[in-house]
N, C-alpha and C positions, 0 to 999 in steps of 0.2 A: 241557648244552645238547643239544637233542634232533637240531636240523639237522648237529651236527659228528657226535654220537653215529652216527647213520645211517650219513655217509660211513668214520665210523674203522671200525665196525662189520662194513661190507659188502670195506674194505678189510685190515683185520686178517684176516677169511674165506678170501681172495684169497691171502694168504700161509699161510698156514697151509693150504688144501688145495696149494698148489705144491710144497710140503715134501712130506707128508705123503704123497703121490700116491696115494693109494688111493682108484680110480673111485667106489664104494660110497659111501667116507665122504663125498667130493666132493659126490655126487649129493645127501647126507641135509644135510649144513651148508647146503649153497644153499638146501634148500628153509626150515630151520630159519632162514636169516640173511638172506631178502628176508619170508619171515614176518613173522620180529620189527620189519623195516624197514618193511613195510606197515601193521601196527598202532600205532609211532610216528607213522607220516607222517599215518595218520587222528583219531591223539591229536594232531599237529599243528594240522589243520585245526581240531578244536576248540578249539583254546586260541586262534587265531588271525582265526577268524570272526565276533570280536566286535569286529575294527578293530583287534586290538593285533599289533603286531610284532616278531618277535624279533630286537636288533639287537647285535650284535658285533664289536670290532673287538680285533685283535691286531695288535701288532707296531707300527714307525714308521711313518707315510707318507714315499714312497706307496708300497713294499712290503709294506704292511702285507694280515693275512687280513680281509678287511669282508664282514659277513656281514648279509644283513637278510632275512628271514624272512616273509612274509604269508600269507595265505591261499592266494593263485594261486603260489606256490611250492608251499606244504604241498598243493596238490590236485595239480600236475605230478609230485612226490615220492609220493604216494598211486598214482599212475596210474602213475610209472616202476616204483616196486616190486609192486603190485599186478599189474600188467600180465605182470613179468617173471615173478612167483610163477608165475603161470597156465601161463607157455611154459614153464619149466624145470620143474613137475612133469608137466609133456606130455614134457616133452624124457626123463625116467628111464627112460622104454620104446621112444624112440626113436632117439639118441646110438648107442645102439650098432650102428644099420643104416647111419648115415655118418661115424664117427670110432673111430680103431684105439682098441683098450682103454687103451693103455699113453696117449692123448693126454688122456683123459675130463676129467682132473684139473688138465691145464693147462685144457680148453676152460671148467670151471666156474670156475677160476683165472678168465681173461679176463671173462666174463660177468657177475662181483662188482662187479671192477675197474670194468668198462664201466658197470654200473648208477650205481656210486660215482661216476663222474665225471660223467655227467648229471644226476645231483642235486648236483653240484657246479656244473654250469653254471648251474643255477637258482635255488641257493640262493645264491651269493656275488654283492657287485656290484661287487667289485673286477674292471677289467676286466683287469689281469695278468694272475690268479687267474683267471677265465673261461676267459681265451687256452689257460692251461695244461690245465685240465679239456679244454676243446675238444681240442685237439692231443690229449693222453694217448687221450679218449674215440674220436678218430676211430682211431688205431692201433689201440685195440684192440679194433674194430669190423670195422677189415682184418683182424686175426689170428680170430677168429671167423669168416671166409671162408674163407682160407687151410686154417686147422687140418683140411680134410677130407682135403689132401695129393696131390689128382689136380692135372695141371698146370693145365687149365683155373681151378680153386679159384686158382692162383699170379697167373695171369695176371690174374684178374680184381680181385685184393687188391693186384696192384700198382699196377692202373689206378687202381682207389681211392684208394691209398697218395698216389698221383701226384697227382692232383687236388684231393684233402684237403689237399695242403703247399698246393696254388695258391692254396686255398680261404683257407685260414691265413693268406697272405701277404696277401692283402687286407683279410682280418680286422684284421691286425697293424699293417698300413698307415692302417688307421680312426682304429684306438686309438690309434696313437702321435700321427696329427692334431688328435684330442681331446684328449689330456695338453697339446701345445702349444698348443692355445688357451687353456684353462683350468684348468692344473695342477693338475688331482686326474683319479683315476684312478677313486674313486665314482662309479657313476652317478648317486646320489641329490647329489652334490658337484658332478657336473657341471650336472647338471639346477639345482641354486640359483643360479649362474655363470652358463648360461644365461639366466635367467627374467628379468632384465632387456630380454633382447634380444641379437640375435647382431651387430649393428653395420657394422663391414667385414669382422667372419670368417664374413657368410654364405653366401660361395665357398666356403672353406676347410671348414666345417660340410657341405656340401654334398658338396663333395669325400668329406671322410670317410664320411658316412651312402650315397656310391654305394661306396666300395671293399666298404664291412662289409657290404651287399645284395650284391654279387657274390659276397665269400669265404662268404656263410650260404648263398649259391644253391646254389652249389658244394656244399656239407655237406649241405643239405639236397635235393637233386636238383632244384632247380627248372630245369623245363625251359626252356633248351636247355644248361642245364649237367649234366644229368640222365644223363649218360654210360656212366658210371662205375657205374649203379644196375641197369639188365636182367643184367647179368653177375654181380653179387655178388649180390644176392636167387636168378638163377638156378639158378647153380651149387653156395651155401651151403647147409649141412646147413639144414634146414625150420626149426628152431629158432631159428635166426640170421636166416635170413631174416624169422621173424617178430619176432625184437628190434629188426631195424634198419629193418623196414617201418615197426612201431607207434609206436616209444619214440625211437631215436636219431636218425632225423631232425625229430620233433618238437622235441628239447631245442632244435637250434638254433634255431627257428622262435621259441620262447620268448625267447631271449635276445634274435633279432632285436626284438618287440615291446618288450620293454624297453629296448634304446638306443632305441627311438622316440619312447616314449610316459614314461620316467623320468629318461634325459639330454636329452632336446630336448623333448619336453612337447607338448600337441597345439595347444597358441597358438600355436608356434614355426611349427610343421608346416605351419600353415594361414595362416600370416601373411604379409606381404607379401615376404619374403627369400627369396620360389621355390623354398622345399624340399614345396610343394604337387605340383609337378611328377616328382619321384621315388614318392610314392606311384603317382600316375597310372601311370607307366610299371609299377611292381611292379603294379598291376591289369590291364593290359591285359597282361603275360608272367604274367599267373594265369592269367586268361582261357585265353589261348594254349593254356596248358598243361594246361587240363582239356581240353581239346578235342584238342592235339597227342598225348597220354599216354594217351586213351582210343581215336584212328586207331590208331596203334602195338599196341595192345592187341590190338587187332581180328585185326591179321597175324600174329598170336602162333600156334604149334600148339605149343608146348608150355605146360602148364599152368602152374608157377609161373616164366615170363616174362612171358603175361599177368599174372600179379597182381601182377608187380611194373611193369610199364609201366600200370598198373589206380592204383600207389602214385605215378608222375606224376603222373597227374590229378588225383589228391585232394590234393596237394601244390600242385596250383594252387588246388585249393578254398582252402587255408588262408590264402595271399598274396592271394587276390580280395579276402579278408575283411578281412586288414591295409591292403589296398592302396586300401581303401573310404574309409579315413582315419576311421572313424564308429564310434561305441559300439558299436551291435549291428554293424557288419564286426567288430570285435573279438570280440563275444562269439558273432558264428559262428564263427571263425578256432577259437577256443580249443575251443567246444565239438565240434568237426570234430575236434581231434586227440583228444580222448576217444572218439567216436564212430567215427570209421576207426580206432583206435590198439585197441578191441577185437575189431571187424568183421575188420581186416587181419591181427591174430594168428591169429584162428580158421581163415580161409580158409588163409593158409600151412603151419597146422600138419595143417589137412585134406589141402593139396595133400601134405605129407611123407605123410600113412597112406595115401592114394591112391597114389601110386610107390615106397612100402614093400611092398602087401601084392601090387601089380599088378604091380611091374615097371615100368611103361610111366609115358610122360610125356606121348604124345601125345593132345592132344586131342579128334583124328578117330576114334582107337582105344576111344573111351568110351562104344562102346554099350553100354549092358545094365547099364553100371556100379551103375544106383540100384537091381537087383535083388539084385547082389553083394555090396555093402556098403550097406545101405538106411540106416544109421545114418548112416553118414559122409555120403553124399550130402544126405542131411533135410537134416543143419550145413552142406553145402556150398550148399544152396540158401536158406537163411535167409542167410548171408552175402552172397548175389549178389543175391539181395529186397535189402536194406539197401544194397547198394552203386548198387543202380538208381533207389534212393528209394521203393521203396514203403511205403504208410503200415502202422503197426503196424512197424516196424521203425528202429530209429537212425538210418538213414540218409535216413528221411524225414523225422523231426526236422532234421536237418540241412541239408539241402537249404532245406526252409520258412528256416530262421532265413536262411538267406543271402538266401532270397527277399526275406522282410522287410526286413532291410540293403539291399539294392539296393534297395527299393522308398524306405525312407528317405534314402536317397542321391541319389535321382533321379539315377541312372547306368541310364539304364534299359533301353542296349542290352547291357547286361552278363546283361539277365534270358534274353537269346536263348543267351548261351554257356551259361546256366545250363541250361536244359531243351536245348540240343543236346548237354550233355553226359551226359544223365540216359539221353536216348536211346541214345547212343556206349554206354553203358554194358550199356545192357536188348541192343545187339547182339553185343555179345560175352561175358555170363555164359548169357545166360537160350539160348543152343543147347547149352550143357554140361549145363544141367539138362533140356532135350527130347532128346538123344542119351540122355542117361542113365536114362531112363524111358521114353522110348517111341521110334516107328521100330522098322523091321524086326529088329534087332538087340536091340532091349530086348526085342519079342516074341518072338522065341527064346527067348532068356536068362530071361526068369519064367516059361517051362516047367520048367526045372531048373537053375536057377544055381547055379551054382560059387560056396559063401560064401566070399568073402574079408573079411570084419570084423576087424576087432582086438578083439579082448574090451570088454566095455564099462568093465572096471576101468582099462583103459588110455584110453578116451577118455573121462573123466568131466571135468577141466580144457578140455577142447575142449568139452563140453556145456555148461559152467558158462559160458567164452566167448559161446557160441550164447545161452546161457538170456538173458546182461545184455544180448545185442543184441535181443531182444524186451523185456525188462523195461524197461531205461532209456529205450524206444520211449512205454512208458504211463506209465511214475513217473519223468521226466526232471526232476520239482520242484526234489531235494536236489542235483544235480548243477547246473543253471541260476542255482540260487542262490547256491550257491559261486561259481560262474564269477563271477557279477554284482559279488557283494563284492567278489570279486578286482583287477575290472575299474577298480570305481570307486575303487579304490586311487589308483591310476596314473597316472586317467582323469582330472587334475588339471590 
């Protein structure tokens, strides 16, 4: 079975380079074993985009492993190891300007691991088994922080660590309230329990569905739980930062939609037992949060704490779109974490060869920069286009879909967060790209600059990033369509 093969696959990896420790081999197995993980997971999607599902179950309930498989897995699975290919052969030439030699092998260790338990998240619907994935994934998401060894790294993986358990307890507090209403621990089990009607458990339904939106906030930084996220993005080696900007808080956002829309159903949601109400609120702390996450951004002068207070905001894009309650909210939601999930890698891994080759982090410090590295800046300015919404780039695709969603929604002052956040945005990327090109400083500097480039063998995965964020701008077809199958799965 292809879904278990994946996770044994990237987990068997994970133990055998801890062994083995040799940085080298480390570096060639990961890129060999999210490889192979990324051409299953796209053999997934085919076998799975014609409605059928791959469904598993092992063991007794309700311990038991349940495993169910569709296309909106096999695409999140596609996009986690896909996505990670990309960072971690960026990472080969990078790793070693912030993690000691002798650590290389545990950090590609973790990074296996971590990938394995996010397609863990998404693939299982046993909620135990999720819990577990979740907890393992969030630790070793903090050790990917930590592993750079300055104390700042310590401090900020423990803030994490700390938050992540608070996160978990809520989670755990959901779950256990869902077993006792309805003794199973399937979503798809619970969801048929459900579909009668939730009766007098729909306090107790309600209850649940607010702890598990807090513990996923918390996982996922939704702001004002978003805490825990400027410090680990800041301070973590580039490559981490861009795992955990694109890929790992996504996973949770996933599973949130699934106890929504597969244990409680969208009749439930919308039906007369006031769980209409919990969305509302997750809409309007979207809201909030593209707007609070792109202010914040703004006061930023080091580079990557902007983009990661930049990874706020669009963390509220994602819960606007949940929070819409509506078909297209969802299919913005989802196609937003594809669309920032490549956008967001590119720019972090930009910002790591920018304070690789400069030294520097400061923002204010970046005149001249697009003279000195004119490659890296091109990428850095296609990703800040994308993040502002300009069309011809992903990020305008995205934007529009959301537009649309609110427009069907008739939530329509939500369309003001939307364009005040597009602005928030154009005011704090697009002065890094006029510093960096023009002004008195750039005119110096392309009199005779001082190249600092990275060879271009070493930025070809950051170009391949950059390139999908123009391509899937014009050929957004095969991706929209997938999402859609996915959707309508669910969307029952």
């Amino acid at each position: 079975m292809l879904p278990f093969a994946i996770i044994i696959f990237l987990i068997v990896s994970a133990i055998v380079m801890f062994f083995l420790r040799s940085p080298t081999f480390a570096k060639k197995l990961t890129l060999i074993t999210l490889g192979a993980c990324f051409a299953a997971s796209i053999s997934l999607i085919v076998t799975t985009v014609g409605g059928d599902r791959i469904i598993l179950v092992m063991g007794a309930p309700p311990w038991n492993f349940s495993l169910s498989v569709g296309v909106l897995e096999a695409f999140m699975s596609t996009l986690f190891t896909g996505v990670a290919f990309f960072i971690m052969w960026a990472s080969v030439t990078m790793i070693d300007h912030d993690v000691e030699e002798k650590r290389i092998p545990l950090y590609y260790t973790l990074i296996c691991a971590l990938i394995a338990m996010l397609c863990g998240v998404v693939f299982f619907d046993n909620l135990f088994n999720v819990f577990i994935f979740i907890d393992i994934s969030s630790f070793a998401a903090a050790c990917i922080v930590i592993i750079k060894g300055q104390k700042e790294n310590l401090r900020a993986g423990i803030k994490y660590i700390v938050l992540s358990i608070l996160g978990s307890g809520f989670i755990l507090m959901g779950i256990v309230v869902l077993f006792s209403l309805s003794g199973e621990l399937s979503l798809y089990a619970i969801g048929e329990v459900f579909r009668g009607g939730l009766g007098e458990n729909a306090s107790a339904v309600l209850n649940a569905l607010a702890f598990i939106t807090i513990g996923v906030g918390f996982k996922s930084a939704l702001f004002p739980m978003h805490i825990w996220l400027p410090d680990a993005h800041g301070t973590a080696p580039s490559p981490s930062s861009a795992i955990l900007s694109s890929l790992v808080l996504k996973a949770y956002a996933v599973f949130y939609i699934k106890v929504l829309y597969i244990a409680i159903g969208y009749d439930i949601l919308n039906s007369d037992y006031g769980l209409r109400w919990l969305l509302t609120i997750v809409l309007i702390v979207g809201s909030v949060a593209m707007l609070a996450g792109s202010i914040m951004a703004i006061m930023q002068k080091d580079i990557k704490r902007m983009i990661a207070y930049s990874s706020v905001a669009q963390i509220g894009y994602i819960f606007l779109g949940i929070g819409l309650g509506t078909e297209l909210g969802l299919f913005a939601a989802i196609f937003h974490i594809f669309a920032h999930a490549i956008t967001k890698a590119a720019l972090f891994l930009i910002a790591g060869s920018i304070i690789e080759q400069t030294h520097n982090r400061d923002l204010e410090k970046m005149g001249g920069l697009g003279y000195q590295m004119p490659i890296t800046v091109t990428m850095f300015t296609v990703g800040a286009l994308s993040m502002v919404g300009i069309p011809m780039f992903i990020g305008f695709n995205s934007k529009w879909n959301f537009a649309m969603a609110i427009m069907d929604s008739s939530e329509y002052w939500v369309m003001v967060a939307l364009a005040l956040s597009a602005l928030l945005n154009a005011i704090y990327y697009l002065p890094v790209i006029i510093r960096a090109f023009f002004g008195k400083e750039a005119r110096e500097m392309s009199e005779n600059p001082e190249k600092l480039e990275r060879p271009v063998s070493a930025l070809i995965p950051i170009m391949i990033l950059t390139f999908m964020v123009m391509f899937f701008a014009v050929w957004s077809t095969p991706i929209s369509s997938v999402i859609t199958t996915g959707i309508a799965y669910i969307w029952q």
